[in-house]
C-alpha positions as CSV (number, residue, x, y, z in Angstrom):
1,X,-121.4,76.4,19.3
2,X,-123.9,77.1,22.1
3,X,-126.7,74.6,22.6
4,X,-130.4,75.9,21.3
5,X,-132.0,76.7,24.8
6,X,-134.8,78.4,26.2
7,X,-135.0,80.7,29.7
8,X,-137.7,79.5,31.8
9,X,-139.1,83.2,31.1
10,X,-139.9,82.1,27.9
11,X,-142.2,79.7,28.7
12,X,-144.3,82.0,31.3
13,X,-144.3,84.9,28.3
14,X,-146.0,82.0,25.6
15,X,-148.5,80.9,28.4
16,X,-149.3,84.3,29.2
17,X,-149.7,85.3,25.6
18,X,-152.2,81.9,25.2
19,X,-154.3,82.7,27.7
20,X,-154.7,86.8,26.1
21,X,-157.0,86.9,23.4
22,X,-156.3,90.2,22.5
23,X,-152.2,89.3,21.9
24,X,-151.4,89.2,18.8
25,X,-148.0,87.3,17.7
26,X,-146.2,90.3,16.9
27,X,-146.3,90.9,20.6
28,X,-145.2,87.5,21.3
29,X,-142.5,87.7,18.6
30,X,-141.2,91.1,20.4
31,X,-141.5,89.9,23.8
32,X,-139.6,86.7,23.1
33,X,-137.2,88.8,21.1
34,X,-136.7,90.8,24.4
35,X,-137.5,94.1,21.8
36,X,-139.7,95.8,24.6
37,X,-137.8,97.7,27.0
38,X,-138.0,96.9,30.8
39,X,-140.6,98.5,32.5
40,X,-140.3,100.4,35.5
41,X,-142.4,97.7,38.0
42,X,-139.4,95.1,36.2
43,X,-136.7,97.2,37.2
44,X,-137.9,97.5,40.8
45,X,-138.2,94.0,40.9
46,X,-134.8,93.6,39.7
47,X,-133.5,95.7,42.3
48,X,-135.3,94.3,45.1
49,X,-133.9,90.8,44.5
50,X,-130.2,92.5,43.9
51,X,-131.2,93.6,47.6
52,X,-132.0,90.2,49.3
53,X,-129.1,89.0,47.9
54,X,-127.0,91.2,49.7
55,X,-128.2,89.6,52.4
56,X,-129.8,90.8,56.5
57,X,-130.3,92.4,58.8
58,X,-132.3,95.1,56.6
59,X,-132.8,99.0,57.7
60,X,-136.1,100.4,57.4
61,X,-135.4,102.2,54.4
62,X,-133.0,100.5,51.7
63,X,-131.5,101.6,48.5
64,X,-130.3,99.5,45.4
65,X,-130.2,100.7,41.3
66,X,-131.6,104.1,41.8
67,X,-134.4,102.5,43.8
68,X,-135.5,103.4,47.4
69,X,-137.4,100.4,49.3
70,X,-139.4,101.4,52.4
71,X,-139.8,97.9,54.7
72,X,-143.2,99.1,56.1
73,X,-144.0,95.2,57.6
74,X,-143.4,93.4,60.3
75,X,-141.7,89.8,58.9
76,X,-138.8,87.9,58.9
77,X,-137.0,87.3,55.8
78,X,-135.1,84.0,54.9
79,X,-131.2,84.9,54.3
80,X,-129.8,83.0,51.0
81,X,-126.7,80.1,51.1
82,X,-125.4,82.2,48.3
83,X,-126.1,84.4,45.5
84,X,-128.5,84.0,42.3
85,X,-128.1,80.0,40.8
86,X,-128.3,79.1,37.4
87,X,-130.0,75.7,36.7
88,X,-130.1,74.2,33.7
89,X,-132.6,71.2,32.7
90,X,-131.7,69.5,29.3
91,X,-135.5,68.4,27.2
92,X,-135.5,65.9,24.2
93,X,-138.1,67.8,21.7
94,X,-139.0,67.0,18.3
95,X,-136.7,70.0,17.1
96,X,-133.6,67.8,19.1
97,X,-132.0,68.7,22.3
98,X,-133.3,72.1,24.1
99,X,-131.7,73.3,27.3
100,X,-133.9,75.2,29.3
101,X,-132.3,78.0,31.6
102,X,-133.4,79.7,34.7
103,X,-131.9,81.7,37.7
104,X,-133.2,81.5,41.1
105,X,-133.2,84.2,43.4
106,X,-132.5,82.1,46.8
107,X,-131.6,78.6,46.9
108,X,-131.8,77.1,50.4
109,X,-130.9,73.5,51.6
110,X,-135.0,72.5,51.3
111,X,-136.5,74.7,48.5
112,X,-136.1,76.9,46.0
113,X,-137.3,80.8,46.4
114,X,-138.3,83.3,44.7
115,X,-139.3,87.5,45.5
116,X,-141.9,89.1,43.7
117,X,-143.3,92.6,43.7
118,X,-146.9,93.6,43.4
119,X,-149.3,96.0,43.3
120,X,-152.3,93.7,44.5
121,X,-151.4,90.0,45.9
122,X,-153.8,87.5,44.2
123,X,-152.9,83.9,44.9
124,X,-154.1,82.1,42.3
125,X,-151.8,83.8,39.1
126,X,-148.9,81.6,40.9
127,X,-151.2,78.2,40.7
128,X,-150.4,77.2,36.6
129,X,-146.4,79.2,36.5
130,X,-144.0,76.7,35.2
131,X,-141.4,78.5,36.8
132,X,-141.8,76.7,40.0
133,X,-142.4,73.6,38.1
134,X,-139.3,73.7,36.1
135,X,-137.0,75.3,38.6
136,X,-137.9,72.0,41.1
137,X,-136.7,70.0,38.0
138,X,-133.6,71.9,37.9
139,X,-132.8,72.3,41.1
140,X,-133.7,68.9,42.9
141,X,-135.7,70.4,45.5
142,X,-139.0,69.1,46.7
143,X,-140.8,72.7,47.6
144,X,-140.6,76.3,45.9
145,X,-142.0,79.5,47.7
146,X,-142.9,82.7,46.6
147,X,-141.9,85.6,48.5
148,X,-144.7,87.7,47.5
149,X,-144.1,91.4,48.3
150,X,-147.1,93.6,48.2
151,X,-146.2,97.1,47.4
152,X,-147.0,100.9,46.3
153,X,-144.9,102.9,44.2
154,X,-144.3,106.2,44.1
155,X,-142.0,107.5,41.9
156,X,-139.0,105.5,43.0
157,X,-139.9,104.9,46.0
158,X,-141.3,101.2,47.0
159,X,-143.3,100.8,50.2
160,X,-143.5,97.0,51.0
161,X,-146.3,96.6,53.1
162,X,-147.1,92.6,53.5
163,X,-144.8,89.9,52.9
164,X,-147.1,86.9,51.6
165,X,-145.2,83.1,51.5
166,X,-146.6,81.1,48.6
167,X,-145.2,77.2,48.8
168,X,-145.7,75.0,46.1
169,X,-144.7,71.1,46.1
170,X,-143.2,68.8,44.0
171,X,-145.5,65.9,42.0
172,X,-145.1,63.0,39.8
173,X,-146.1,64.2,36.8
174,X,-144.3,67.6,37.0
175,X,-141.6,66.7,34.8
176,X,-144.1,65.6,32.1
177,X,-146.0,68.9,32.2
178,X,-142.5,70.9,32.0
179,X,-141.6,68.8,29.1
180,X,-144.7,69.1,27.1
181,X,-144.3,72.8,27.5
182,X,-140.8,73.2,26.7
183,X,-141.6,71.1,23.4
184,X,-144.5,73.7,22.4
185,X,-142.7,76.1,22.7
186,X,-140.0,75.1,20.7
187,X,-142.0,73.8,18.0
188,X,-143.5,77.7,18.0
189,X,-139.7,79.2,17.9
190,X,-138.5,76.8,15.4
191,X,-141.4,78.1,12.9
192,X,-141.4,81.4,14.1
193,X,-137.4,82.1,15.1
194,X,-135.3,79.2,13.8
195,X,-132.1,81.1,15.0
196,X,-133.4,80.2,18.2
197,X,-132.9,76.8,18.4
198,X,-130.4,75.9,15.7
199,X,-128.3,73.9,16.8
């Protein structure tokens, strides 16, 4: 039988819905059921990292999934050592053994990366993710950076205007953190979905 485990998505969907006092658990319950339906900004982003993983030199105008990406910017993009990596970090909770998953877009010989999309580039909603934190843990690296990509959408169409680089750096009590998270959140899915972490 498969371990009980967790995706690392899991944990930024319960620390969003914490911090939204108009979420009700329903919503949570849904979302962590992956009930809702990607949305169309998902999709894109999706398709975007299928794209850098294809790998440079990139044309002006690229297509990937249905989507067109317009390169309206003037930077240099770090190439991958290989396709998407799967980490996995194993966390003693009270509920027993949990392995927390994750998939990184770029893994490079110093750091880990990551490509987002975005309407409006705002710094600080990167600051308290435990992605970076756990996907350090998992992936022995010492730095993570976001490859922010600011956008506009039109219909399919994606205009990337600025590429913004986000770096964020390993510290000693970032296993802790992780770990106290992964356990909350277990503690939550054992009362709420115990088909989710039995064993």
């Amino acid at each position: 039988m498969a371990k009980p485990h967790l995706h690392v998505s899991d944990l930024e969907t319960y620390r969003y819905w914490k911090d939204d006092e108009d979420a009700t658990l329903e919503d949570l319950l849904r979302r962590l059921r992956h009930e809702e339906p990607p949305s169309d900004r998902m999709l894109a982003g999706g398709a975007l990292a299928k794209l850098m993983e294809r790998g440079g030199p990139y044309a002006d105008v690229e297509e990937q999934d249905g989507w067109r990406f317009v390169f309206a910017l003037d930077a240099t993009m770090e190439q991958p050592d290989g396709n998407e990596v799967e980490g996995e970090l194993v966390i003693e909770t009270p509920q027993g053994q949990v392995t927390l998953v994750g998939h990184c877009d770029m893994l490079t010989s110093r750091a880990v990366v990551d490509q987002k999309l975005t309407e409006r580039f705002d710094a600080e909603r990167y600051v308290d993710s435990l992605q970076w934190r756990a996907y350090l843990l998992m992936f022995q690296r010492r730095c993570f950076v976001y490859d922010v990509f600011e956008c506009s959408y039109r219909d399919r169409t994606v205009t990337i205007r600025e590429l913004h680089r986000l770096a964020f750096y390993a510290y000693p009590d970032m296993r802790q953190d992780v770990e106290r998270a992964v356990c909350e959140l277990a503690a939550f899915v054992a009362r709420h979905m115990p088909d989710r972490v039995a064993a």
